[in-house]
C-alpha positions as CSV (number, residue, x, y, z in Angstrom):
1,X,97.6,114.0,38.5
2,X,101.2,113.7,37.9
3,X,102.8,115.7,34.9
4,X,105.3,113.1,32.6
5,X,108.7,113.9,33.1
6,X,110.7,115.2,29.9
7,X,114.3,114.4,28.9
8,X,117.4,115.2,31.3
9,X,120.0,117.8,30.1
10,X,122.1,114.8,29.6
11,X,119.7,113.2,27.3
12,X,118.9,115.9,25.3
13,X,122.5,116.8,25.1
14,X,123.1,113.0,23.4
15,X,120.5,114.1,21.3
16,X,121.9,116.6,19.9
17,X,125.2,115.3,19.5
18,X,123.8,112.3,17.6
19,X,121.9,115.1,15.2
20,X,125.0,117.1,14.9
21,X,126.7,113.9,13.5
22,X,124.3,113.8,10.7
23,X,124.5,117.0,9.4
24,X,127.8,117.9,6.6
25,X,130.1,120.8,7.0
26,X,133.3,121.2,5.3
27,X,133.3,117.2,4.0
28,X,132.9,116.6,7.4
29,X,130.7,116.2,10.3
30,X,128.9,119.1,12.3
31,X,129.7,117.1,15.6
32,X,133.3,117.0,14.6
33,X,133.2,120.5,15.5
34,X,131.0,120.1,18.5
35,X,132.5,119.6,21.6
36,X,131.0,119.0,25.3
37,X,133.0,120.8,28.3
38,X,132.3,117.7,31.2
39,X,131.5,120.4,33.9
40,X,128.5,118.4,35.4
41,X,127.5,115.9,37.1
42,X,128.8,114.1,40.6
43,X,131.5,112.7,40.9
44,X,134.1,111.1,43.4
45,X,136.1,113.5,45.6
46,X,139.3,112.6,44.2
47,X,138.3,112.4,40.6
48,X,136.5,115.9,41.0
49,X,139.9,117.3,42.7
50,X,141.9,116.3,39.6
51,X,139.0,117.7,37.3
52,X,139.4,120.7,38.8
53,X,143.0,120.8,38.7
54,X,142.8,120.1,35.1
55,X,141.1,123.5,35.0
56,X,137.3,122.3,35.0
57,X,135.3,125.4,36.0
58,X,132.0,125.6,37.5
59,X,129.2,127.2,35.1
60,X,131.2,126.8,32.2
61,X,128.5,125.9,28.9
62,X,128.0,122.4,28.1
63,X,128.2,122.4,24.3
64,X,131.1,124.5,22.7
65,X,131.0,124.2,18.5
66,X,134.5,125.7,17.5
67,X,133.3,127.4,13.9
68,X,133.5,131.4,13.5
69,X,130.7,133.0,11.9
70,X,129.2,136.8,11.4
71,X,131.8,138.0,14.0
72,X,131.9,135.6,16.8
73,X,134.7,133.4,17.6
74,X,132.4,130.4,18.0
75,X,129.1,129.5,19.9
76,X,128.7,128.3,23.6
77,X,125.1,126.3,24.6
78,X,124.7,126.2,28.3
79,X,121.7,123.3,27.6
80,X,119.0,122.9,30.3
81,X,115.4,120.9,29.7
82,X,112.6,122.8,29.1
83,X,112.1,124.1,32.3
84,X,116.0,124.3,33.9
85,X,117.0,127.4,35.0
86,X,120.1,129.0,34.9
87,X,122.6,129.3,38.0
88,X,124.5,132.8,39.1
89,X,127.5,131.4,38.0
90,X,126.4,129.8,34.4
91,X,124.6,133.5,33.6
92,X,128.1,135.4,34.6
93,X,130.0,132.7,32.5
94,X,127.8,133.3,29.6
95,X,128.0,137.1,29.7
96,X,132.0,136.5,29.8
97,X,132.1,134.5,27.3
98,X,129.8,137.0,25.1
99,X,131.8,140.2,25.9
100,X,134.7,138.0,24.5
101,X,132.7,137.9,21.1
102,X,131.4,134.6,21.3
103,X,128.0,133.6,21.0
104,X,127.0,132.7,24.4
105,X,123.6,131.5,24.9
106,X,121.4,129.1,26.7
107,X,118.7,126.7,25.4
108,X,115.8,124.5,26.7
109,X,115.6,121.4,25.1
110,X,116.6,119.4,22.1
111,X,114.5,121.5,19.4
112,X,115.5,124.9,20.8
113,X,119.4,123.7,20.5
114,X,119.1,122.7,17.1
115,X,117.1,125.7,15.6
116,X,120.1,127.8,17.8
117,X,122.6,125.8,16.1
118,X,121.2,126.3,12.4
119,X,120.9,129.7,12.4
120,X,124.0,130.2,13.9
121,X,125.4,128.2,10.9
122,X,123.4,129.9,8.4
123,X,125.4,130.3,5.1
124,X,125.6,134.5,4.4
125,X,121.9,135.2,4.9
């Protein structure tokens, strides 16, 4: 028996994105604050040259939300489905980006983004 096959990283990243635009911060939107760093995915030899030129880096987290809170300069998801693991690079990347004071983390799947999202935007509690 085969098991069903859950959403992509890309899917459940949309997912997210499409929440983020619902919810209100500062008369605007969360997702106006939410940002994806296009790391991933293949791409054409030429076009991944350029990318990289441009300063794409590998392992770099795939959702970066640009608010400060309780101390940390922002948060950084590194998104993977509910069973992804993470790379060498993606953990060192994360544990840079921590000892910088952000809030480096990774989660698997859409619900575990979004409950890591809310509490990091917790008002004072």
């Amino acid at each position: 028996m085969s098991r069903a096959k859950g959403p992509t990283e890309d899917q459940i990243q949309q997912a997210v994105m499409q929440w983020s635009a619902t919810i209100k911060y500062k008369g605007r939107r969360l997702s106006d604050y939410l940002h994806h760093s296009p790391n991933g995915g293949s791409r054409h030899i030429a076009e991944a040259v350029k990318f990289k030129r441009m300063g794409v880096k590998a392992g770099y987290p795939d959702l970066i939300l640009d608010i400060a809170r309780d101390g940390f300069h922002g948060l950084r998801i590194e998104l993977k489905t509910e069973v992804g693991k993470l790379s060498k690079i993606q953990k060192e990347r994360l544990k840079m980006l921590s000892d910088e004071g952000y809030c480096a983390v990774v989660c698997h799947g859409f619900d575990d983004a979004i409950k890591t999202i809310e509490f990091y935007m917790r008002e004072g509690e």
